[in-house]
C-alpha positions in Angstrom: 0.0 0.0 0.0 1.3 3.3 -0.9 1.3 6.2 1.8 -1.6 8.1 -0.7 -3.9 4.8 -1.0 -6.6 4.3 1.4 -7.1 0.5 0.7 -4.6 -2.1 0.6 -5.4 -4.4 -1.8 -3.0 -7.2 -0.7 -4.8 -7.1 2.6 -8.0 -6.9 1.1 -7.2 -9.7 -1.4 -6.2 -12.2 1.4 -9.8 -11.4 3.1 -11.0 -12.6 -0.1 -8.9 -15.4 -0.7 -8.8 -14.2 -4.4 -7.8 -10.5 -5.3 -10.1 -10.6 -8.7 -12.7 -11.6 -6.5 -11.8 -8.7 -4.2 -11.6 -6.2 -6.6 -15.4 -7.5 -8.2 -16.5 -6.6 -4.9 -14.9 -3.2 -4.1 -17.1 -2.3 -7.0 -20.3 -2.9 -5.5 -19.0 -2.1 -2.0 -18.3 1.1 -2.9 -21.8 2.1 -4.5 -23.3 0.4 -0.9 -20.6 2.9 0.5 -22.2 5.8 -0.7 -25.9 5.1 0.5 -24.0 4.5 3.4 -22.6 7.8 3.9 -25.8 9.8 3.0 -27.7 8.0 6.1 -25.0 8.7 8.2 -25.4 12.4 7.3 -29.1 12.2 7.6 -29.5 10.5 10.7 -30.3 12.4 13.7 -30.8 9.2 16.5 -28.2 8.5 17.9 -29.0 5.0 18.4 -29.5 4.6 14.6 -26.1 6.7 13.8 -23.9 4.3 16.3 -25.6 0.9 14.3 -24.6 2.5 11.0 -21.4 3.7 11.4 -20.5 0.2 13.7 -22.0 -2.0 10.3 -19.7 0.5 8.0 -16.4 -0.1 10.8 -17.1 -3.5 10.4 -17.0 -3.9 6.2 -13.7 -1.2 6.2 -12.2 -3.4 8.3 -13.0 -6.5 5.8 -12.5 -4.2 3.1 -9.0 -3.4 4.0 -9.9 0.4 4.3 -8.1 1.2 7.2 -8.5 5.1 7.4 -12.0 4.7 7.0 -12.1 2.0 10.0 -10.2 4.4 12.3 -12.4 7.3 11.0 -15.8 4.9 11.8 -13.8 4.1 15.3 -13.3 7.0 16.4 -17.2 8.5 15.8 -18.2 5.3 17.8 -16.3 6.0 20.6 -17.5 9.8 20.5 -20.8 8.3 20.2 -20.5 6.0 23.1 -18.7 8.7 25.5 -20.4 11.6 24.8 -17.3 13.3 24.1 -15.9 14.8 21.1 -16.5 16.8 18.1 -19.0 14.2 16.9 -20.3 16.7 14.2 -16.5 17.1 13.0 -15.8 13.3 13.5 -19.0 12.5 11.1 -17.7 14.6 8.5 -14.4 12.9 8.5 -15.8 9.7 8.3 -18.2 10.3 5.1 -14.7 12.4 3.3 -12.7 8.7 4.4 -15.6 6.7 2.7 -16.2 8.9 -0.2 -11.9 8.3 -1.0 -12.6 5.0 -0.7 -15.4 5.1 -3.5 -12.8 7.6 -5.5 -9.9 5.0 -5.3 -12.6 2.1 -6.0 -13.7 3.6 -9.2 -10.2 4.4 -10.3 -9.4 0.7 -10.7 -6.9 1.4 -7.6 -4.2 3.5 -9.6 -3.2 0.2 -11.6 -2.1 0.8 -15.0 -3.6 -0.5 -17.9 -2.5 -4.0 -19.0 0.5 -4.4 -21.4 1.4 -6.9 -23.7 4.6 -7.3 -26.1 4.2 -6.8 -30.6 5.2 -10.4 -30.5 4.9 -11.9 -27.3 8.6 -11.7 -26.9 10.8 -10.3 -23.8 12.9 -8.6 -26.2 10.2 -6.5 -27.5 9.4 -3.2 -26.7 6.4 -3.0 -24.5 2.5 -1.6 -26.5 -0.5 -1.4 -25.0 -3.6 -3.6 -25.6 -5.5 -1.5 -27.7 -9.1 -2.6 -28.2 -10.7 -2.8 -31.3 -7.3 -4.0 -33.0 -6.1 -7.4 -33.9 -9.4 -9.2 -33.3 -10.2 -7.8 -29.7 -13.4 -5.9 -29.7 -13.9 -2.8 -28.4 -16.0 -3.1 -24.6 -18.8 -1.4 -25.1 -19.3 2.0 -23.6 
């Protein structure tokens, strides 16, 4: 994991046991994510706020989004004391998740995949264009 990533995809590939499998689901998670973060701005019982934010805590953690589990951690325990800036903690959680749906939807900074002209080491590296030499292009 890089210092500007906020998930590690090793991590979150061994939670997986596969990291195609992993990276299928960060997909999905992260739309989940987002209907996540608008409750957790719209709620106003307190009750309610400390269920989501434990149930989004819970899937960072599994997720290997560890910013966004010490973010979710540290509005429960405001939550649970009383103490805090639970306002400002709340915001920093849903700008935690919402870089996790950012980095998601990037395809995780990962460059595009790169074959050889011939298949060779030797050759010069060019990259899969689609549409050319019988791959179709994916459709838009």
């Amino acid at each position: 994991m890089t210092t500007t990533s906020v998930l590690d995809v090793s991590r979150g590939a061994l939670n997986f046991g596969d990291e195609t499998l992993y990276l299928a689901v960060l997909k999905d998670y992260s739309q989940e994510l987002l209907a996540s973060v608008h409750r957790i701005e719209s709620i106003s019982d307190k009750t309610a706020l400390k269920d989501e934010v434990a149930l989004l805590r819970a899937s960072a953690s599994y997720m290997a989004a560890e910013r966004l589990k010490a973010a979710a951690s540290a509005l429960l325990l405001a939550l649970e004391s009383r103490q805090g800036n639970e306002a400002a903690l709340r915001a920093t959680l849903c700008e935690q998740a919402r870089a996790v749906c950012v980095e998601a939807r990037s395809g995780l900074g990962r460059p595009p995949p790169r074959v050889t002209a011939s298949g060779s080491e030797d050759d010069v590296d060019v990259p899969v264009l689609e549409g050319v030499a019988g791959k179709p292009p994916r459709p838009v």
